[in-house]
N, C-alpha and C positions, 0 to 999 in steps of 0.2 A: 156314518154306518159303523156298528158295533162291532168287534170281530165274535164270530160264533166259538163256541168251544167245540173244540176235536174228539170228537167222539167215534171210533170205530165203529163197525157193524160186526154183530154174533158172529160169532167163525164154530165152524161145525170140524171137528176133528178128521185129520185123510182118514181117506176109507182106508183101509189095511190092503186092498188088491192091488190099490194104487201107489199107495207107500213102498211093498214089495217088487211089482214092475220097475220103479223108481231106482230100486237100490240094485237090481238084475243089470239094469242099463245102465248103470253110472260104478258100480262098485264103490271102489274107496273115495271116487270124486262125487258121489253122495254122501250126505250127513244130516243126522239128528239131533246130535249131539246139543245140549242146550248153549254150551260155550259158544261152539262156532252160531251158531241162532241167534244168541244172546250180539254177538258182533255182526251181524246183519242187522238186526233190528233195532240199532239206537241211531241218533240221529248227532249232528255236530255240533248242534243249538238248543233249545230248548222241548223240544217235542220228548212226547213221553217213550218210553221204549215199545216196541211193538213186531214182537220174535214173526219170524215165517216159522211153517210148518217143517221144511224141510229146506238144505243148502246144496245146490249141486253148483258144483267148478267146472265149467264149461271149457273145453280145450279146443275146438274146433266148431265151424259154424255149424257142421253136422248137427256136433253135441246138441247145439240150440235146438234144431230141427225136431230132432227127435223129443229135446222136451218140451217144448210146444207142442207138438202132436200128441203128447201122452196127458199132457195136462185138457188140450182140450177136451179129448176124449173123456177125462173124468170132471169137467167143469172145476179144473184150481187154478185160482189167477197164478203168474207168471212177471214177476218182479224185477227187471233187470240190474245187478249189482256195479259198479266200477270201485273204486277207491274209499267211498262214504263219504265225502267231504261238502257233498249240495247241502244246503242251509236250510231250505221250505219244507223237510222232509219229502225230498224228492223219489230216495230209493225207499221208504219206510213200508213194509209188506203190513198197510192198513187192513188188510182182509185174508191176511194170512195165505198159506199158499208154499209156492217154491220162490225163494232167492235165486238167481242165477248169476253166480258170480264170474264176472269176465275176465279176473286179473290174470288170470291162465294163459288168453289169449293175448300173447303179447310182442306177437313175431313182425319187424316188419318187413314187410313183401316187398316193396320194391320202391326204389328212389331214381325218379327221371330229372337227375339236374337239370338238362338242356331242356327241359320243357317247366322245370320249376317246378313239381308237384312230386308226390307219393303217395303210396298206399299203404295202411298197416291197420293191424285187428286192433278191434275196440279197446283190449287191453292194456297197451302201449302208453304209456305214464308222457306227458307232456316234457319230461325234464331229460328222460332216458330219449326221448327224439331228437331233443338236440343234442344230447352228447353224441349220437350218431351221425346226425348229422354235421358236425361240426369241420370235419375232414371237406366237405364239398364246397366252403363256405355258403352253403343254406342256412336257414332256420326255420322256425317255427315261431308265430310270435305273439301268436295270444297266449296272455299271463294270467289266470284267474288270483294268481298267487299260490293255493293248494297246487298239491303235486297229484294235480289229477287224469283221471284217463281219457282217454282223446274222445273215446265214444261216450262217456258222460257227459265232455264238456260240450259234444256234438248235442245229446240229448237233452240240454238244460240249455242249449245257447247259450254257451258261457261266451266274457269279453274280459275284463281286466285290464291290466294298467299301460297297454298296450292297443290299445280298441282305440283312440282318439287318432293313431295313426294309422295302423293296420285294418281298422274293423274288426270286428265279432265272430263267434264259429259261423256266424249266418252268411258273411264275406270267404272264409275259409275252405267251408267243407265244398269242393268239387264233385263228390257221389258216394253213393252208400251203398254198401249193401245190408238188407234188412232180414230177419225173418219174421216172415208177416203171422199176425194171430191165426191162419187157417194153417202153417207151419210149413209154408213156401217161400222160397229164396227170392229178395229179387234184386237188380241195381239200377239205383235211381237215375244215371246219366252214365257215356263214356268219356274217355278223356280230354274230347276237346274243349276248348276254353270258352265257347258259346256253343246253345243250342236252344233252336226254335221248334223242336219236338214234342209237342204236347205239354200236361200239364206237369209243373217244376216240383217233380216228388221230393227230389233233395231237400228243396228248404220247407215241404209239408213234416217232413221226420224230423228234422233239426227241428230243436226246440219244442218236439214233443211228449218229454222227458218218459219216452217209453210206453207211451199210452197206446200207441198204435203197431207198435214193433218194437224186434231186439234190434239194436246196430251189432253187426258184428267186424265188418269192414270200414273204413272212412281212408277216401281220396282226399287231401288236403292240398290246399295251395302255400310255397311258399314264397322267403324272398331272398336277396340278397343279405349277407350280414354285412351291415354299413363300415364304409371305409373308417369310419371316425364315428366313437360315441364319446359323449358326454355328461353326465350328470352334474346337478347343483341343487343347494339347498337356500333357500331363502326363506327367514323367520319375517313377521307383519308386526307392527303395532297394533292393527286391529284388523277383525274375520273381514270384514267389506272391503279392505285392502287387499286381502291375498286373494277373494273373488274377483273383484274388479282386473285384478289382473291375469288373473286365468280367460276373462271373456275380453281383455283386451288382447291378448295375445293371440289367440284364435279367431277375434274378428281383423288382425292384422293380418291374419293368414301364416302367419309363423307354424314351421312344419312339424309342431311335436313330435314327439313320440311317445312320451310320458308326462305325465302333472297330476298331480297328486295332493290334496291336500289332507293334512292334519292337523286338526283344532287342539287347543292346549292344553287340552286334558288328554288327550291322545300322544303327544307327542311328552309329554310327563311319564306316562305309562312305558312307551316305546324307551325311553330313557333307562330306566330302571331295568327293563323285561333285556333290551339288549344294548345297557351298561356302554351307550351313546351320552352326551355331554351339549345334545342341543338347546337352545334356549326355552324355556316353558311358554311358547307364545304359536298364532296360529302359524303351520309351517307349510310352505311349497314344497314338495320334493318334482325335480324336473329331469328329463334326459331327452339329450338331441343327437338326432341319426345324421347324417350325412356325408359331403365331402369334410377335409378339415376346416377349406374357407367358411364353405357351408357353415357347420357348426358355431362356428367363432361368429358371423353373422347372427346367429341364431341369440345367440348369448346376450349378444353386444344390446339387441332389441328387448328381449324380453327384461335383463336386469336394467334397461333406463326404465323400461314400462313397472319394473317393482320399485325403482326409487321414487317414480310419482306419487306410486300409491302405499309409503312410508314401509314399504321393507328394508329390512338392512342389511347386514353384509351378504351378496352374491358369491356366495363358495362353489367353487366347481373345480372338477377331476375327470383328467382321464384315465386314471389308474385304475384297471380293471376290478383290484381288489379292496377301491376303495365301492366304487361302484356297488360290486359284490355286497358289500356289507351296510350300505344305504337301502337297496331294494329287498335283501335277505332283514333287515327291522319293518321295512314298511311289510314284507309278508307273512311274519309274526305280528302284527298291532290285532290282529282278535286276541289273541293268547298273552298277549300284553295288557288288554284289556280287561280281561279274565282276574289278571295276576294282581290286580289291584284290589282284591277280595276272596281271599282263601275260599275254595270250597264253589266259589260262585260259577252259575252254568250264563251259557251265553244267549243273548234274542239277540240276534243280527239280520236287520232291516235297509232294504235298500229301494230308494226311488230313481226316478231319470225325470230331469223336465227338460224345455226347452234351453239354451246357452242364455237367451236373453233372460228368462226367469230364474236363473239358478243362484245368482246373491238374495233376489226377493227368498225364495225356499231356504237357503240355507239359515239367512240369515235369524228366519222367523220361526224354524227349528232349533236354533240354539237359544232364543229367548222361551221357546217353551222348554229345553231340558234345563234350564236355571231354576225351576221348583222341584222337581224331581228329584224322590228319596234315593234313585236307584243310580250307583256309576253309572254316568254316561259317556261317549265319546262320538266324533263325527271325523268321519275320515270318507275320502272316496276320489274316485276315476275323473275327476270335475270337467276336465279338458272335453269331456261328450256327456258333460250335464246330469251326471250319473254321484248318487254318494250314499253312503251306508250313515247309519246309527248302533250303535254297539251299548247292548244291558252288558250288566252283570248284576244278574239276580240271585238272591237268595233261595234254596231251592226249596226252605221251611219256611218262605212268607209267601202267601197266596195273597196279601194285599197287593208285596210288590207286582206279581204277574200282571193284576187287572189295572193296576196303573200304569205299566208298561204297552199294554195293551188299548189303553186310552190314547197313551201318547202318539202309538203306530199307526193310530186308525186315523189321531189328527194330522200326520204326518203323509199318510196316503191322499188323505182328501184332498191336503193341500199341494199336494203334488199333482192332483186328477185337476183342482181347480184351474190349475196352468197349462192345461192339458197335454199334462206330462204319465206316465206310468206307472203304475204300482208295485213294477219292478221292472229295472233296466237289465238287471243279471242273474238274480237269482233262480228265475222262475215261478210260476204260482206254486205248486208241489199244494201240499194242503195249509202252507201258512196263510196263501194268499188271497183264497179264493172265494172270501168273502167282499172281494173289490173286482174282483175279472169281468162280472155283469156291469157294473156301474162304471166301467172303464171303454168297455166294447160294444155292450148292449148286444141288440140281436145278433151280431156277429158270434157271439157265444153259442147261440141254436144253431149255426151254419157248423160249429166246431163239433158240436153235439151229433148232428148228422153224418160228418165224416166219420169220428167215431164208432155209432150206428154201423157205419158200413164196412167200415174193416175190423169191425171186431164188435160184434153183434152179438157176443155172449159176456161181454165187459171183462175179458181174462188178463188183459193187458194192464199192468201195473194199475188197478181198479184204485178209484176213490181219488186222484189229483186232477189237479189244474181244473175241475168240476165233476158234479156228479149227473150222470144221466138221469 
C-alpha cells in the first residue's frame, strides 16, 4: 500500500461573532496573532505547516469547558495542544479552528505516596514531575525521550525507553479527567487500583490523541526509584549480534529496564551531535533497576549473552552523571540525525513487531536503507520490539520525500506481515493512516462508531487516526 498525500480540507474563515465571543472569554489568553499560530501549527517531522484559526491558553479545565461549548455552538473543531513534540502530526489543526494550549495547566494536585499514585493537569511536563517528585523517592517512568506533557503523552500512548520494564501510558494512566465534545466534565475511574464498573473509559481516551476529548487531568501510577541503577554500553560486530541479544536477554527473562539500540550510522551521528567517542559499530545502550546484587546479576548475564553474540567491551556505571549523559545522547539521536545534513527536516517512523520477529525486521530494513539516497539511521526501544527509522530529507527534493515514502510503506508492510504494528509509539495522527485499515480491519468501523457517538459533529481534533 502506497502512502496517500496529506491534503487538508477547505477551511472557511471564523465567523467574526465567534472570533469576538472568543476573545470576551479568553482576553489576553486568546490570540491571532500569526506567530503564536504559526507555533501551533507546525509539526516536529516532516508534515507541512497547517496554522489554526485562533490560539487560546487554557488555565483551568473550566477554561476547556467553556471553549468547547463555544465552539460547538459555532461548529469549529477544537485541537488539543501540549508541548508539540508528537511525530504523526498528532496536534496539526488540519481543519483549522481553535488550538487549545494546555501548557498553562501545569499545577500538580496531589501525590499519594502510600498509595503510589497522583494526580496533575495535563500541562505538567514529564521531567518537572519528577524533579517533584524526587523528595518522596517516587517516579515517574515513561521516557518518550521529549520533554513532553503528561496529557499528551496520555493522548498518543506514548512508551519509550522505559516501556520494556514499566509499560506504556496504557499501563500508567489510573483515570482522567476529560471534557467531553458536548462540553461536560467527566472522570474515567476513582482511585482504587481495580475496578469492575462498566466499560474501561480510561484506556478508551488514552491513546486517542484528542479525537474524542480534551484530557485535562491524569491520575498516574507510580513506582519506587530503584535502590541501584545501572547503565552500560556495548558495541557488536555485526546488527544480528546486538538483536540476538536483546531477544536472548528477554527471553532469559532478565529484568530490564532499558535496551536500546543504535545502528552505526546512528551512533556516528550521536558521536559528533553529543561529542561522545563511541565506536562507529551497532550499539546496545542498557540500564538495570534493582537491588545492587540484583543488578550485578543482571550484568554478569546479559554481558556473557553479548560476548556470544561478538560484542565487545561491556562498559558499565553507576555514576549518575555518567548515566545522565548516555541517556541525555540517546535522547537527542533525532537532532543528531538531523545534524548530519544542514538544513535537513526529519521523517521519523516507527514499527513494533513481535520479540521473535524483530532481528528478521530489523535486519531486512537495514538491507533496504543500503540503497537509499536519503541519511538514514535505525535506532529504537527493541527490548518490546519496537524501533524507529529516522530521514533526513532535503526539503527542496520532492524525489527524496517519495522515496522515503516507498521505503515507509515497505517498512510497515513488513512489520504488518509479522503481524506486528504500524506504530508501537507514535500514533497514527495523519502520517499513519493509510495502514490503520490493513492492520485492524473492521475494528476501524467499530472506532468509527465511537467517534459517531461522542462527537457527532467531528469537532474533536478532526481529520487523525481516520476520517469518518
Amino acid at each position: 500500500m502506497a502512502a496517500q498525500a496529506i491534503v487538508a480540507p477547505s477551511r472557511t474563515p471564523l465567523d467574526p461573532g465567534f472570533a469576538a465571543a472568543l476573545a470576551q472569554r479568553f482576553g489576553a489568553e486568546c490570540s491571532f496573532a500569526e506567530a503564536i499560530r504559526r507555533q501551533h501549527g507546525q509539526s516536529e517531522t516532516h508534515f507541512p505547516e497547517t496554522l489554526p484559526d485562533a490560539v487560546v491558553f487554557a488555565q483551568s479545565t473550566a477554561d476547556v469547558v467553556d471553549l468547547v461549548r463555544l465552539c460547538v455552538m459555532h461548529r469549529v473543531p477544537v485541537v488539543p495542544y501540549g508541548a508539540g513534540t508528537s511525530i504523526e502530526g498528532n496536534a496539526l489543526p488540519v481543519r483549522g479552528g481553535v488550538s487549545v494550549d494546555l501548557s498553562k495547566m501545569d499545577r500538580i494536585l496531589a501525590v499519594n505516596a502510600e498509595d503510589f499514585d497522583c494526580t496533575i493537569e495535563a500541562g505538567v511536563r514529564r521531567e518537572e514531575l519528577n524533579a517533584y517528585l524526587r523528595d518522596t523517592g517516587l517516579f515517574f517512568p515513561i521516557d518518550p525521550g521529549a520533554n513532553a506533557t503528561i496529557g499528551g503523552m496520555a493522548a498518543t500512548r506514548a512508551s519509550g525507553t522505559n516501556a520494556v520494564r514499566y509499560g506504556t501510558m496504557r499501563e500508567a494512566v489510573l483515570a482522567l479527567t476529560v471534557v467531553t465534545a458536548d462540553g461536560e466534565v467527566i472522570r474515567t475511574a476513582r482511585r482504587a487500583r481495580k475496578s469492575a464498573a462498566g466499560y474501561d473509559l480510561t484506556r478508551l481516551f488514552v491513546g486517542a490523541e484528542g479525537t474524542l476529548g480534551v484530557i485535562t487531568e491524569v491520575m498516574l501510577r507510580l513506582h519506587p526509584i530503584p535502590e541501584a541503577i545501572s547503565a552500560a554500553v556495548c558495541g557488536f560486530a555485526s546488527l544480528q549480534g546486538a538483536v540476538d541479544t536483546v531477544v536472548q536477554a528477554i527471553q532469559s527473562g532478565v529484568p530490564l529496564a532499558r535496551i536500546e539500540i543504535l545502528d552505526d550510522r546512528q551512533i556516528a551521528a550521536v558521536n559528533a551531535w553529543s561529542k561522545l567517542d563511541l565506536l562507529e559499530v551497532t550499539t546496545l545502550f542498557f540500564e538495570f533497576h534493582g537491588s545492587p546484587a540484583g543488578v550485578e546479576e543482571q550484568i554478569a548475564t546479559v554481558a556473557a549473552l553479548a560476548a556470544t553474540n561478538g560484542g565487545g567491551d561491556f562498559a558499565f556505571s553507576n555514576r549518575p552523571e555518567e548515566r545522565a549523559r548516555l541517556w541525555k545522547a540517546r535522547h537527542e539521536a533525532y537532532y543528531a540525525a538531523l545534524n548530519q545534513r544542514p538544513g535537513a527536516i526529519g521523517w521519523s517512523t516507527d514499527v513494533c513487531v513481535p520479540i521473535s520477529r524483530l532481528p528478521a525486521c530489523i535486519l531486512e530494513t537495514k538491507r533496504d536503507l543500503e540503497s537509499c539516497s536519503v541519511p538514514a539511521t535505525i535506532l529504537g526501544h527493541v527490548g518490546d520490539g519496537n524501533f524507529h527509522v529516522i530521514f533526513a530529507l532535503d526539503p527542496a527534493a520532492p524525489d527524496e520525500f517519495a522515496e522515503v515514502s516507498a521505503i515507509n510503506a515497505r517498512l510497515i508492510e513488513r512489520a504488518l506481515a509479522m503481524d506486528g504494528t504500524c506504530t508501537g509509539e507514535h500514533g497514527i495522527g495523519i502520517g499513519k493512516q493509510p495502514w490503520l485499515e490493513a492492520e485492524l480491519g473492521d475494528a476501524v468501523d467499530v472506532m468509527r462508531l465511537v467517534k459517531r457517538a461522542l462527537d457527532p459533529h467531528d469537532l474533536m481534533n478532526p481529520g487523525k487516526i481516520f476520517t469518518l
